[in-house]
C-alpha positions in Angstrom: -50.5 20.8 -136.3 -52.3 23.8 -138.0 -53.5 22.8 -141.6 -52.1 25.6 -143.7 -53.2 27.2 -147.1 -55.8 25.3 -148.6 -54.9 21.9 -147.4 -56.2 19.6 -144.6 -54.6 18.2 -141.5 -55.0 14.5 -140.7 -53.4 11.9 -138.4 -52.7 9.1 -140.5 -52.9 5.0 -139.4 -51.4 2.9 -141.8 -52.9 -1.3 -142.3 -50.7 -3.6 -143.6 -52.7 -7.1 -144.1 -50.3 -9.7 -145.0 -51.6 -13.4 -146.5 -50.0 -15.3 -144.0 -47.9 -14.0 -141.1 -45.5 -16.9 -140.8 -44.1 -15.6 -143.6 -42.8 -12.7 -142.5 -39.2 -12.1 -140.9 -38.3 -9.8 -138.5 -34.5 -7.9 -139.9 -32.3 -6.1 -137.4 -29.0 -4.6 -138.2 -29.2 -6.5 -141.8 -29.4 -9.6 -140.0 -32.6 -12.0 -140.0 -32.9 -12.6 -137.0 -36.0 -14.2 -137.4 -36.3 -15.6 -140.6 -39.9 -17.5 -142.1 -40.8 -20.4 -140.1 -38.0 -20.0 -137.2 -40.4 -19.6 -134.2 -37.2 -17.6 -132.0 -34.2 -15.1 -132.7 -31.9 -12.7 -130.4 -32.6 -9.0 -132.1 -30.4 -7.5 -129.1 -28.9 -8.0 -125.9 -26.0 -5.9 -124.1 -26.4 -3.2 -121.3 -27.3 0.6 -120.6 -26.8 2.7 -118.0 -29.5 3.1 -115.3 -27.8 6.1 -113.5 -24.9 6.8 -111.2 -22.6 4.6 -112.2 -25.3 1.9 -112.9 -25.4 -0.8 -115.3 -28.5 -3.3 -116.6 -28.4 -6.3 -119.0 -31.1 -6.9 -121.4 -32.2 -9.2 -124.3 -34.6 -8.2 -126.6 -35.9 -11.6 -128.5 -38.5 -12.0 -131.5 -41.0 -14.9 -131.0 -43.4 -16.7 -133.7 -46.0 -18.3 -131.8 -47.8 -21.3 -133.1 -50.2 -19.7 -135.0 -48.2 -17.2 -136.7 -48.3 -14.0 -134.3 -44.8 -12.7 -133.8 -44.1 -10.7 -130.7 -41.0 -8.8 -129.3 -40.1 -10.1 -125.6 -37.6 -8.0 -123.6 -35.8 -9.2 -121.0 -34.1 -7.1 -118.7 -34.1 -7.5 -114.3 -35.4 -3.2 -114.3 -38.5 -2.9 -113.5 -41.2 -2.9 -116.2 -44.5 -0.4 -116.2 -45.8 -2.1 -119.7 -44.9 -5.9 -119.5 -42.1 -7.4 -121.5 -44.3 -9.0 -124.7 -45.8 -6.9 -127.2 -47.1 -7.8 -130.0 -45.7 -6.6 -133.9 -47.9 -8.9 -136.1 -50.8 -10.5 -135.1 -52.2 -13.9 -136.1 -54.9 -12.5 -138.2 -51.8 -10.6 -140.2 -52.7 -7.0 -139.9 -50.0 -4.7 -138.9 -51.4 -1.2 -137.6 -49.3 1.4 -137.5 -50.3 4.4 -136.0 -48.8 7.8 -137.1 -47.5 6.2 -140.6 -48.1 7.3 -143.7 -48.9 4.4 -145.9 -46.2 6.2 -148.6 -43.8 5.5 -146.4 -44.4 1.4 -147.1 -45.6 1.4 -150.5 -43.4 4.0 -152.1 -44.8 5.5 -155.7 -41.6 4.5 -157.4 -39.6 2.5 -158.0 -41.2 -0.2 -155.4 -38.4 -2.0 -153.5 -38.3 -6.3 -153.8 -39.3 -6.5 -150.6 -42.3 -4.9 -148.7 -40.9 -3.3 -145.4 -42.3 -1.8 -142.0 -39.7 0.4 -140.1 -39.6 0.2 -136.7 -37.3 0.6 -133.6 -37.6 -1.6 -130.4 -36.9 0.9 -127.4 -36.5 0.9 -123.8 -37.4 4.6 -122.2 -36.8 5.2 -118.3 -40.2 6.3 -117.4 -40.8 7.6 -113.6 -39.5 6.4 -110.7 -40.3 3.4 -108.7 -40.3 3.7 -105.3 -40.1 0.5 -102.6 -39.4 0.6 -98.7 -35.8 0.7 -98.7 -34.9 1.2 -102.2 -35.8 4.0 -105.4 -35.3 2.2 -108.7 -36.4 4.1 -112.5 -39.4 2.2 -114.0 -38.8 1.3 -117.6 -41.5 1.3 -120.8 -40.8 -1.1 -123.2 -41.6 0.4 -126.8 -42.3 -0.5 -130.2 -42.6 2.4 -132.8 -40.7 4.6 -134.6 -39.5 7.5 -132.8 -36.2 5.4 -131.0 -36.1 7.5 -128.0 -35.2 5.6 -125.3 -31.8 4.7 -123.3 -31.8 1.2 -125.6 -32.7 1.6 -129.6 -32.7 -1.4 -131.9 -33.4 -0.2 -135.2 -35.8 -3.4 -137.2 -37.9 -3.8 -139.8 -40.8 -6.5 -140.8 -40.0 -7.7 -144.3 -41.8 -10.0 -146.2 -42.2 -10.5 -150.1 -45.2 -9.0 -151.9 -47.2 -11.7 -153.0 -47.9 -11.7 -149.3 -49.2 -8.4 -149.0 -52.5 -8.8 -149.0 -53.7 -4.5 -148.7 -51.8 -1.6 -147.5 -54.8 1.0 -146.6 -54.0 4.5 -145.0 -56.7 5.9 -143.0 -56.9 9.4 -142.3 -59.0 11.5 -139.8 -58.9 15.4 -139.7 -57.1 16.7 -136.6 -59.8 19.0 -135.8 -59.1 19.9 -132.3 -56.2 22.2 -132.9 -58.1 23.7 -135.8 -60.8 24.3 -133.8 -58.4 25.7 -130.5 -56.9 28.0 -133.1 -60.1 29.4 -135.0 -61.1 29.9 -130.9 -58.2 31.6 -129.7 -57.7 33.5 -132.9 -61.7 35.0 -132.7 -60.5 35.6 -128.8 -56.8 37.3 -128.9 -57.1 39.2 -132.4 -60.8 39.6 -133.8 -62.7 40.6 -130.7 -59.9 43.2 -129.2 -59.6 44.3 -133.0 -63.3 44.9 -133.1 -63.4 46.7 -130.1 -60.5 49.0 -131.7 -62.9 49.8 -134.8 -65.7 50.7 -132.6 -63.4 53.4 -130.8 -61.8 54.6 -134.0 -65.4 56.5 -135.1 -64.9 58.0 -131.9 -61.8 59.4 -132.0 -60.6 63.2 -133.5 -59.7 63.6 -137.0 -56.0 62.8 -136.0 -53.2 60.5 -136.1 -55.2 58.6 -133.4 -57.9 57.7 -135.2 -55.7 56.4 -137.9 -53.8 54.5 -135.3 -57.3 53.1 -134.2 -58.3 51.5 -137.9 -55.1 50.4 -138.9 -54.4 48.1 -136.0 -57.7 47.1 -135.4 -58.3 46.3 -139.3 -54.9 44.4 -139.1 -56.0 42.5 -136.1 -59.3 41.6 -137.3 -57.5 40.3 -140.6 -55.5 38.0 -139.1 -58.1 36.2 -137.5 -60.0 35.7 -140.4 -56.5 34.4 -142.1 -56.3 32.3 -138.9 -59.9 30.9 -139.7 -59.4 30.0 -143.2 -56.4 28.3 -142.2 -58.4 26.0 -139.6 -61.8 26.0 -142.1 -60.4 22.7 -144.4 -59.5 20.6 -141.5 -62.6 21.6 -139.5 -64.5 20.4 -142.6 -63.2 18.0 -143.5 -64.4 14.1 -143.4 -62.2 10.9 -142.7 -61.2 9.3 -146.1 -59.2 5.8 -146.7 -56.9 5.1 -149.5 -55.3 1.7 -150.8 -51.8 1.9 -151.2 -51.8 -1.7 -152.5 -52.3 -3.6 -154.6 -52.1 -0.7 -157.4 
């Protein structure tokens, strides 16, 4: 995205460091399905189609491993291009989301009784897999928030606050299309505008001439509009702001 006015563009990656992570519970469909201390619990399971008439089972199951680390294991018999474990909160208790605002977890007011992190377990039919006597669609198992796939389980990570350690946002300035814009904008609208101003001195004392300055002055306008835009994301430098604690 294009940073507009006076403001900045960045991509934001949210931390989450909780005290301890086997005290966190994985919620699904207001259900806990795996509440502190339980080490397994069925978040989903049912079928989906896989095409022409098709049908597939899967189970999608949360798992606390011994040292805390809670991962989301899907099982399904369609072929997987990403594995079937992947990881939501790690033994050393920091969450990174990438893409989240950290507003969107520590909300300014009023603060709910329970820290949250929104997600959506997803299974998205990827390309197609190809064998010597059969064609099968590969699957990706995901774990975010956009639930865009042929399976979407809605869930959330929810422990109390006293086990939030820090909730830090880090932000980086999307400069490349800043920088693409500025480019294309000096290219498509300043240079040919120039170009129009040279000719206009050229040109009889006529309607023509008039033609020449107005467009090319309009032209040559825009880029520089197009330039400021782009200037406070080109400019500026990564920052990091705690959320939390206050």
């Amino acid at each position: 995205m294009l940073a507009t006015g006076c403001y900045a563009d960045f991509q934001h990656t949210t931390t989450v460091r909780v005290v301890s992570p086997t005290e966190v519970s994985v919620v699904s469909g207001g259900r806990d399905v795996l509440p502190s201390g339980k080490a397994e619990g069925v978040v989903s399971e049912g079928s989906f189609s896989t095409g022409q008439g098709g049908r597939s089972n899967y189970r999608i199951v949360a798992r606390r491993s011994g040292d805390g680390a809670i991962s989301l294991v899907f099982d399904t018999p369609v072929p997987m291009s990403n594995g079937e474990e992947h990881l939501l909160v790690p033994a050393s208790g920091a969450i990174t989301l990438a893409g989240v605002r950290g507003r969107d977890i520590v909300p300014e007011a009023p603060r709910p009784a329970f820290a949250s992190v929104p997600m959506c377990a997803s299974l998205e039919r990827e390309y197609l897999f190809q064998t010597s006597d059969a064609e099968y669609d590969a699957y990706a198992a995901l774990v975010d928030r956009s639930c865009s796939g042929v399976v979407n389980v809605p869930i959330a990570l929810s422990t109390t606050w006293s086990n939030v350690r820090e909730v830090r946002q880090d932000s980086v300035p999307e400069r490349g299309g800043a920088i693409a814009a500025a480019v294309l904008g000096t290219l498509l609208l300043a240079v040919p505008g120039a170009i129009l101003l040279a000719n206009a001195s050229g040109q009889s004392a006529s309607g023509w001439q008039a033609v020449f300055w107005g467009l090319g002055g309009t032209l040559v306008g825009l880029s520089v509009g197009l330039d400021l835009m782009a200037a406070p994301t080109i400019f500026a430098g990564p920052k990091t702001t705690i959320l939390y604690p206050p």
